[in-house]
Every structure is written in C-alpha cells, then in structure tokens.
MARVEXDREN-796555 format. One line per 10 residues: their letters; for each residue y, z negated, x of C-alpha. Coordinates in steps of 0.25 Angstrom, whole numbers. Layout:
A = Y Z X  ... $
This chain:
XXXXXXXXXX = 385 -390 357  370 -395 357  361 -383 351  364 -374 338  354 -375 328  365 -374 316  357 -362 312  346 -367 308  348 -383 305  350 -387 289 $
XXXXXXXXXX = 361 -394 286  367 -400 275  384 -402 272  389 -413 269  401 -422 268  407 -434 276  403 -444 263  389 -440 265  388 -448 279  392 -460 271 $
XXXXXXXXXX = 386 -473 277  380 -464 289  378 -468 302  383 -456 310  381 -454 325  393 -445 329  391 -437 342  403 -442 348  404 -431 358  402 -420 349 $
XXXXXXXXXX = 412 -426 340  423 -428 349  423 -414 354  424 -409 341  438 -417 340  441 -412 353  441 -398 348  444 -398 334  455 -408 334  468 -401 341 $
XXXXXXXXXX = 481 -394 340  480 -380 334  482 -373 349  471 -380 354  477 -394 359  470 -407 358  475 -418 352  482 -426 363  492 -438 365  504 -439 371 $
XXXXXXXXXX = 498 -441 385  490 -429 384  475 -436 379  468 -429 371  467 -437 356  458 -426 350  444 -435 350  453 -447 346  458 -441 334  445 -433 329 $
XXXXXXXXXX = 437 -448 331  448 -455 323  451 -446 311  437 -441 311  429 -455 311  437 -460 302  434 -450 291  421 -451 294  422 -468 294  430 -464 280 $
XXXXXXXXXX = 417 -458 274  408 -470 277  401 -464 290  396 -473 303  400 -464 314  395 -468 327  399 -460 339  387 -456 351  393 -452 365  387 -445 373 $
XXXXXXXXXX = 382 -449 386  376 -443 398  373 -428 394  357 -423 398  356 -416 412  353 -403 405  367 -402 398  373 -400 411  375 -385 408  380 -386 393 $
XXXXXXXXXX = 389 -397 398  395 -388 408  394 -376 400  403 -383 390  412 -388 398  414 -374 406  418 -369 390  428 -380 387  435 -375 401  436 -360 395 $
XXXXXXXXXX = 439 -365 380  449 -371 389  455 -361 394  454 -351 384  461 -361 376  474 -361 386  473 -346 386  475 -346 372  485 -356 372  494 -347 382 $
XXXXXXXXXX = 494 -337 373  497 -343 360  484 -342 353  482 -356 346  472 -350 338  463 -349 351  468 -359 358  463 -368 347  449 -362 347  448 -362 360 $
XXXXXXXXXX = 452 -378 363  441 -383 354  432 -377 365  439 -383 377  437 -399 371  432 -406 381  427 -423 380  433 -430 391  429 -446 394  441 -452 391 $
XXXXXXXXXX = 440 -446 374  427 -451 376  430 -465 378  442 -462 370  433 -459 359  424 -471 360  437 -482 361  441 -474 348  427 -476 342  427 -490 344 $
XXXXXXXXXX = 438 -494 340  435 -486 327  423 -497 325  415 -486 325  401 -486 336  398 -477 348  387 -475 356  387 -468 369  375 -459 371  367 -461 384 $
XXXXXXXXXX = 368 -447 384  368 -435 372  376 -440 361  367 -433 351  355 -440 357  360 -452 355  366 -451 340  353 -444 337  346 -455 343  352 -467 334 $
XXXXXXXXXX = 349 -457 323  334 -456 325  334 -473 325  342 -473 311  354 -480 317  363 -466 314  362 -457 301  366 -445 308  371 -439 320  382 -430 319 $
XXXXXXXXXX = 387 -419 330  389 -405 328  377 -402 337  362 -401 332  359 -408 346  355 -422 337  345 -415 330  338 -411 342  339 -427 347  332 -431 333 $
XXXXXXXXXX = 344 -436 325  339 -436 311  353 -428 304  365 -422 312  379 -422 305  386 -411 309  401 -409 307  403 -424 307  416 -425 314  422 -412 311 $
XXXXXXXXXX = 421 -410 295  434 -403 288  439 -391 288  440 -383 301  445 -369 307  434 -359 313  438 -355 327  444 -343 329  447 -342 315  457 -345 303 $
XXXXXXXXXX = 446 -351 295  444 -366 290  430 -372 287  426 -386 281  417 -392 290  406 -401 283  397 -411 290  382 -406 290  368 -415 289  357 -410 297 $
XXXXXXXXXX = 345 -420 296  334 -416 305  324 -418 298  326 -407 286  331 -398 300  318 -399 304  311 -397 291  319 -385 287  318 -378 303  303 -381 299 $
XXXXXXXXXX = 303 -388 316  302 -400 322  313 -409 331  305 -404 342  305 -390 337  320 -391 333  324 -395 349  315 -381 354  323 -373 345  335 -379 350 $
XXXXXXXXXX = 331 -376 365  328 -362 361  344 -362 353  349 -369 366  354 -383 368  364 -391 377  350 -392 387  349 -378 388  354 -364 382  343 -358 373 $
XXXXXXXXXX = 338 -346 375  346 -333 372  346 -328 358  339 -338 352  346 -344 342  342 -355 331  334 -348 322  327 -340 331  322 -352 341  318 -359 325 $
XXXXXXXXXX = 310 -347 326  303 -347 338  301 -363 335  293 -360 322  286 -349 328  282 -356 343  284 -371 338  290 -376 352  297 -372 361  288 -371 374 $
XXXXXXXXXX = 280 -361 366  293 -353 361  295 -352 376  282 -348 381  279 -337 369  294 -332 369  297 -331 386  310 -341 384  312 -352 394  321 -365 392 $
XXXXXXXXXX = 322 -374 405  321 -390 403  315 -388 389  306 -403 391  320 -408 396  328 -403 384  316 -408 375  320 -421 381  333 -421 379  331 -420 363 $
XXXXXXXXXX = 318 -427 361  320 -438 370  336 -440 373  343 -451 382  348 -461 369  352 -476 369  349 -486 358  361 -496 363  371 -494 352  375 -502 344 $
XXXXXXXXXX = 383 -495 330  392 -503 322  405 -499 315  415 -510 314  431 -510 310  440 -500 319  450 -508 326  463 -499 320  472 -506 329  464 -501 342 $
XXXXXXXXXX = 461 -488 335  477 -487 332  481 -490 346  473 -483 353  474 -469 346  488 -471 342  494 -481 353  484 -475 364  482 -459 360  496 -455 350 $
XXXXXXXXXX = 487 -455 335  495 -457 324  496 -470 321  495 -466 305  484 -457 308  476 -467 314  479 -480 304  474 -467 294  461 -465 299  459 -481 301 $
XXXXXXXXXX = 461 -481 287  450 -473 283  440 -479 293  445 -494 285  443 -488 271  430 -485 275  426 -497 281  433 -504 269  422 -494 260  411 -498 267 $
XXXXXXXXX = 415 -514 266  415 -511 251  402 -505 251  395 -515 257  402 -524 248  398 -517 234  384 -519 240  385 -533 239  385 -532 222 $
C-alpha cells in the first residue's frame, strides 16, 4: 500500500479529458490488483474462463485502457521488478492477509453472506506470474509500451517522470512522490461510481493531481523532509512509529527539521533509516525503454481474449472501436495542424 499521506497532501479533481495528449506512467502492478479485486461476481468470484483462469486482469486492462486510449491519454505501463531487501516483511505481511481475506471469504460464502463474501475477496487478490505475462501479451498487442522495472515500479515511472519522458505517474499510492515524480494521478484506472465496503453506499470516484512541487510548497518541506515524515507515518521499509499519524509527524518535521534530530530530541528509533533514505533518494531505475504507441493488432487482440480466454467477441470489437476513434482523432489533429 506504500505510505498514507492522504491527510495532508493537496490535491486537485479532475476528469479523464483533462489528461488529454498526456504521457502517463501507469503502475501496472498497482493497477492490475485493482482489477483483481474490484472486477468480480457479486459473491466475491473472479472473473474466470471456462477452464477455471482467472480473466479479471484481462478484462480491467481491456475495457479500462481503451477509455483511457478514448480520452487521448498515452498510457504506458511500468512493472515491477525485483522488490528492495527491506520489503521482505511487508511482502510477507501482505501475503499472510490475502491468506485470511482468503479464508474469511469461504466462511462467508458457506454461510450465504454474499455481502461479506464480496468484501472480503477484494482482499484475498493475489498477482500470480502467469497474469503477469498475461497482461503484458495483452498490452502489446494493444500497440501500447511497457517497461519492466529493475525493481519498484513506482521508482521507475517516477524515474521517466523526473527526465520529462512521462507527464505523470499514476498509482494509488503516494510512493512516487517520495521517488521524485513530479505529479501523481491518482484513481486512474478506477474512476466511476463504486460501492463502500461494508456498506449499501455508491461513490463517484474522480481522478486526482497531485504535483509535488505545490505539495511541498503548501506542507511548507522539502523532498527530503517529505520522505522523514513518511518514515515517521511508516512505509513498505519500515512501520512507523506508533501513534504518529500524518499531521503530527508534519509537526515534529517543521519543529526539528530532519528526522535524525526528531529522533534524538523525541526518544524514537527507526532501524535502516540511511538504507531507507536510499531506497527513495537514489532508487535502482533503468533508462533502456523505448515508448511508442502504434496501431493494436485487433485480430491478435480478438483471438487471444475471445478465442484464448472466452471474451465476448462484441465486447472486445467495442472497445477496439473506441481505441480506432481515437487513433482516428488523433490522425485528424495532426492533420489540421497542417493548415
């Protein structure tokens, strides 16, 4: 989940027109869990085929990308690599709670609470390698570019952000705004309306801009600053310290002005803080990629998700359509240029 700073971090709505023309970096991962979860029957099931595959990544990339594709967005889509040594815990601590939701979920199944059921099988998504190579032929054959991260995805979108070659990167978690990206779109993949957990209640889900530049002016901090806080909120390197939340750790930033002095004045220790540091400041990132965007191959596209996973054939040729009128669009832009 990377750190919660949603407390204190501006941010501005807005709508899928505004990213008109943008490059965006898309954290695939982050992404593609979101469909994992969010895209099921209502007792909880995934999407699957009729041999039993799971389809939910396939069909949130398809139907998803191509509104995004519709809107005159560049998505590009960073994987994650090899995760830092210090996420070990997190890792396993994530994976220990998708085997609860897990359970809890066939619990509620048994006894005929869909509603829980439901709740609780968002939890228990898990990203196994063959989606993600999945999601990659998929991608491809879209026309759309991936790059595979040599190890945090959000590193490495933040990365192509800080040398101009993105827009943005988007991802639910604040993460890039610790690796330096210069905004962070939030909400990206999952705008529309969508029900509460636990509850009868349906929310319209807008995207949000955060540029880290008015972030920092309005905390009154620097990057520097902004990644101390963050060690003090707790990150997927290391878990905080105990009952300090966002705006008190803001707090004791303004007040000390780094975190080694908030530590000595205050009595708290956080192990591996240069190491941590490192991670955000100085992350493992690659410069071999190459983005462009060329014409999706709809007869691949048609036989593998209709021939190869059980899509509707309709379906499919429908969100082709909206990814030609857009490339169509864009041919008649650059056409009106001309005069």
């Amino acid at each position: 989940m990377g750190v919660n700073i949603s407390d204190i971090v501006p941010s501005k709505e807005r709508g899928l027109e505004d990213f008109r023309g943008r490059i965006i970096a898309v954290d695939a991962y982050n992404a593609i869990y979101q469909f994992l979860s969010i895209i099921r029957q209502p007792d909880g099931t995934p999407l699957k085929d009729s041999t039993g595959r799971i389809t939910s990544h396939l069909s949130g990339l398809i139907y998803r990308t191509s509104n995004l594709l519709k809107e005159g967005m560049k998505p590009v889509y960073v994987f994650d690599g090899k995760p830092p040594d210090l996420k070990k815990e997190t890792v396993k601590a994530r994976s220990e709670a998708r085997e609860t939701a897990k359970k809890e979920w066939e619990a509620a199944l048994a006894v005929g609470d869909i509603e829980k059921a439901f709740s609780k099988a968002t939890r228990a998504a898990k990203l196994e390698r063959p989606m993600v190579d999945q999601s990659k032929e998929l991608i491809s054959k879209l026309g759309i570019p991936w790059v595979q991260a040599p190890s945090e995805g959000e590193a490495q979108a933040s990365h192509m952000g800080i040398r101009d070659d993105v827009w943005a990167a988007a991802s639910q978690d604040f993460d890039s705004l610790l690796f330096g990206s210069p905004r962070l779109i939030r909400n990206l993949t999952i705008t529309g309306k969508r029900k509460l957990p636990g509850k009868p209640i349906y929310v319209n889900i807008q995207p949000e801009e955060i540029e880290l530049s008015t972030a920092l002016r309005s905390l009154e901090i620097s990057r520097d600053q902004l990644i101390d806080l963050s060690l003090l909120v707790g990150t997927d390197f290391n878990p905080g310290i105990k009952g300090i939340g966002p705006k008190k750790a803001l707090t004791l930033v303004r007040k000390h002005g780094d975190l080694e002095t908030i530590m000595e004045k205050e009595g708290f220790t956080i192990e591996g803080v240069d190491d941590i540091k490192e991670i955000f400041l100085r992350p493992e990132t690659t410069d071999e990629y190459s983005l462009e965007w060329t014409e999706p191959n709809e007869e691949d596209v048609l036989d593998f998700l209709c021939g190869g996973f059980d899509f509707s054939e309709n379906r499919v040729k429908s969100a082709l359509d909206k990814i030609a009128q857009a490339k169509e669009m864009e041919k008649q832009k650059s056409l009106d240029s001309w005069f």
